[in-house]
C-alpha positions as CSV (number, residue, x, y, z in Angstrom):
1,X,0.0,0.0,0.0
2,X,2.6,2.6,1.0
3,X,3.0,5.3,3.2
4,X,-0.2,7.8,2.9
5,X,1.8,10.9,3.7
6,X,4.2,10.6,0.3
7,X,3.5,11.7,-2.6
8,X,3.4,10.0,-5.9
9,X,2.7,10.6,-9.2
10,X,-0.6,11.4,-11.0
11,X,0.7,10.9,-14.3
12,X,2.2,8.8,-17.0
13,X,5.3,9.7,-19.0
14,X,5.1,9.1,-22.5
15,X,5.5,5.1,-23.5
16,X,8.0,6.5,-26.9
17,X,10.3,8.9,-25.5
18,X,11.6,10.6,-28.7
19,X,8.3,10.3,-30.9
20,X,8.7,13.8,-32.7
21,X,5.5,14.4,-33.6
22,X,3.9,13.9,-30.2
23,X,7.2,16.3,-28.7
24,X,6.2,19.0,-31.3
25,X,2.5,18.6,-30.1
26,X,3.8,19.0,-26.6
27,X,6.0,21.5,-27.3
28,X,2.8,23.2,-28.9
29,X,0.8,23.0,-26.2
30,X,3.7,23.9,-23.7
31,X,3.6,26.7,-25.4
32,X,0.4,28.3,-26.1
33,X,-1.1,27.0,-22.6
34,X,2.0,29.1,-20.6
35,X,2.4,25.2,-18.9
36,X,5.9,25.6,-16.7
37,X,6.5,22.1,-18.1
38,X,5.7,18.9,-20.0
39,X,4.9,17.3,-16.8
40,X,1.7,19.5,-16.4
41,X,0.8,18.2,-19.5
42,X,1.0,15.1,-18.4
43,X,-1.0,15.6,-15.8
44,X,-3.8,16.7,-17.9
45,X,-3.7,13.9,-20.1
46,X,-3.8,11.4,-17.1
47,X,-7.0,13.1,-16.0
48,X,-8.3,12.6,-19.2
49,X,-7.4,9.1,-19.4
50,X,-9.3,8.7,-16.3
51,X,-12.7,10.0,-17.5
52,X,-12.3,7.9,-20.6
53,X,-12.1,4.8,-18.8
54,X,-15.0,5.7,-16.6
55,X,-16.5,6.3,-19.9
56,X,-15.6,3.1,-21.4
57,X,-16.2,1.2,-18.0
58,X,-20.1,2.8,-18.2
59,X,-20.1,1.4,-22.3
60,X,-19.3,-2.1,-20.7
61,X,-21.5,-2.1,-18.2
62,X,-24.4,-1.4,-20.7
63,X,-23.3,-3.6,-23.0
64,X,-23.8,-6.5,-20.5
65,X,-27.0,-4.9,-19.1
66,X,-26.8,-5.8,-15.5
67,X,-28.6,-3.3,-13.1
68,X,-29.3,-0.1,-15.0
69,X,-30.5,2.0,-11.8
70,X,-26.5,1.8,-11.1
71,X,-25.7,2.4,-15.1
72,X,-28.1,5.3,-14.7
73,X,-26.8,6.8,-11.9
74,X,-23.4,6.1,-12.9
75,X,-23.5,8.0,-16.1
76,X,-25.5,10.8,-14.6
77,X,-22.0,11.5,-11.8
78,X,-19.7,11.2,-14.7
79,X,-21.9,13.5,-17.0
80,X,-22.7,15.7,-14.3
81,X,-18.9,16.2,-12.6
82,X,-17.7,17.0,-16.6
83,X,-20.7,19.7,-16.8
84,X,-19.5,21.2,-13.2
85,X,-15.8,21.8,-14.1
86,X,-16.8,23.1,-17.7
87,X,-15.5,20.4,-19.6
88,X,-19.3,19.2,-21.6
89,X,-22.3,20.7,-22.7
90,X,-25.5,20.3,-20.7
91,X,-26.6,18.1,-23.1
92,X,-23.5,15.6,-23.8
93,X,-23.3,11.8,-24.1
94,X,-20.9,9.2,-23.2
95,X,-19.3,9.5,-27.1
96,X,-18.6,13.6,-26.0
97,X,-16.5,12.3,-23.6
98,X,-14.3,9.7,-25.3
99,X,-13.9,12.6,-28.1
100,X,-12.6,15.0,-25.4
101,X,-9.1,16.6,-26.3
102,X,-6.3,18.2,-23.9
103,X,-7.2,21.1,-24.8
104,X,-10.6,20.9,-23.1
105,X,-8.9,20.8,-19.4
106,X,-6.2,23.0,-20.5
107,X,-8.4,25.8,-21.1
108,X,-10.7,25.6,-17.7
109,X,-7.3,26.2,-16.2
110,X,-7.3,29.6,-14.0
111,X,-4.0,30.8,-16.1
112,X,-5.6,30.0,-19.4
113,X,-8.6,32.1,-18.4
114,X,-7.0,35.0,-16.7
115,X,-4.9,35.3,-19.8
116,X,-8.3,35.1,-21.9
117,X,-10.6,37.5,-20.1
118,X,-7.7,40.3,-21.1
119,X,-6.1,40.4,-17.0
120,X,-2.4,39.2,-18.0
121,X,-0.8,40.0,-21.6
122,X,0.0,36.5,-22.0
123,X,0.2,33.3,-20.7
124,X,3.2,33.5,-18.8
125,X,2.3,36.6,-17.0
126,X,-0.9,34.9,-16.3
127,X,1.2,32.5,-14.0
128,X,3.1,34.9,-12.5
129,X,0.1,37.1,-11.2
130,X,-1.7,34.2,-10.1
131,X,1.6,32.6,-8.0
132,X,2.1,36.4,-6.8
133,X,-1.5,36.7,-5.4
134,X,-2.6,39.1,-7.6
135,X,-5.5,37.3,-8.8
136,X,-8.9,36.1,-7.3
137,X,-12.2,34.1,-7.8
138,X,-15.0,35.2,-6.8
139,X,-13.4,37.1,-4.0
140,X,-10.7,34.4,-3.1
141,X,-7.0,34.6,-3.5
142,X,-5.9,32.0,-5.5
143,X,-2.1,31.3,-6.1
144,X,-2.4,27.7,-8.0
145,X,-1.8,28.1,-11.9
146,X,-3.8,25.2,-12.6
147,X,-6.8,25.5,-10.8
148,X,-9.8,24.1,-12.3
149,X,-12.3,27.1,-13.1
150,X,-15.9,25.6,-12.1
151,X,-18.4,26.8,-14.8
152,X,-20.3,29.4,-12.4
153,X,-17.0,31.2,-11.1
154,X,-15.5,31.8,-14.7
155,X,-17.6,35.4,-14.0
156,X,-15.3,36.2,-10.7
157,X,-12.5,36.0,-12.2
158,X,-10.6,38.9,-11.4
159,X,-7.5,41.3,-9.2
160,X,-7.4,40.6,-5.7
161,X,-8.6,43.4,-3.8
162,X,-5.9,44.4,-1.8
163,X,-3.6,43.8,-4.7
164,X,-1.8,46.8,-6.3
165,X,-2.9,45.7,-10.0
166,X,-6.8,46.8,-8.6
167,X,-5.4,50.5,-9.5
168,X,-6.1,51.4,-13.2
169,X,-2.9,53.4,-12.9
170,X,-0.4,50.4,-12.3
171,X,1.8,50.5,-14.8
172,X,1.4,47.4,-15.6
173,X,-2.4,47.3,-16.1
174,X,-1.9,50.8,-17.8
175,X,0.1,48.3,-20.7
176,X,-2.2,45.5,-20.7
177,X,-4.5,48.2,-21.1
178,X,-2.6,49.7,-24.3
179,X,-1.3,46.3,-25.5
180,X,-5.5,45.2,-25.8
181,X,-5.9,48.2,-28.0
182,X,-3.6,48.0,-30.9
């Protein structure tokens, strides 16, 4: 079992380790997510692995037909938990979630949609105001990059009050001000 205190890890490293079309994907991603490294990736990917085997695990069980109360109520947690954290439609299906792509999780991330809603001038400086504390959600400091935005606190997204970036004069605010306007 192991000791419950240490940590391990959540993800999987890639099986090919010098595939160069999945490193330029990566590399990709890396980039235009503002990710500190491949590892978050990773992570991401993991998660998604997970939900896909639910997914294929709730295919099986319906295929065989034993109880569908539990099938039922199975599908409606998994559906339900995806709709929560942004990642489905209200109305998706079992096939939505097997079609899901990294990018899905990678854009509920708090850095991806700080950087989106025009608060950072890119990715990277996205990160850094969230690990400095400059950024909140729905009134609460929050100083993880890849916090998972739930879909009713994308709207609260914004500087923490007692944060010097709340004043329109900031210089920095003043440029991601000017940079939105060319």
């Amino acid at each position: 079992m192991g000791y419950p205190g240490k940590n391990h890890k959540t993800y999987e490293t890639p099986k090919r380790r010098f595939e160069k079309s999945r490193i330029e994907e990566e590399n990709r991603l890396v980039i235009e997510y503002g990710l500190r490294n491949k590892r978050e990736l990773w992570k991401t990917r993991s998660t998604l692995r997970n939900y896909r085997r639910a997914a294929r695990e709730l295919l099986a069980l319906k295929s065989a037909s034993t109880n569908e109360e539990l099938i039922a109520r199975k599908e409606e947690e998994l559906l339900g938990h995806l709709f929560r954290f942004g990642l489905l439609g209200e109305n998706a299906g079992i096939s939505d979630v097997l079609a899901m792509k990294a990018e899905n999780p990678l854009e509920r991330r708090l850095q991806t949609m700080v950087y989106r809603q025009g608060l950072a001038r890119s990715p990277k400086q996205a990160r850094q105001f969230i690990t400095h504390g400059h950024i909140a959600v729905g009134g609460r400091k929050i100083t993880i990059p890849s916090y998972h935005v739930k879909r009713g606190e994308d709207s609260g997204i914004s500087y923490y009050g007692p944060s010097p970036l709340t004043n329109d004069v900031h210089p920095e605010r003043e440029r991601i001000i000017k940079g939105g306007r060319q």
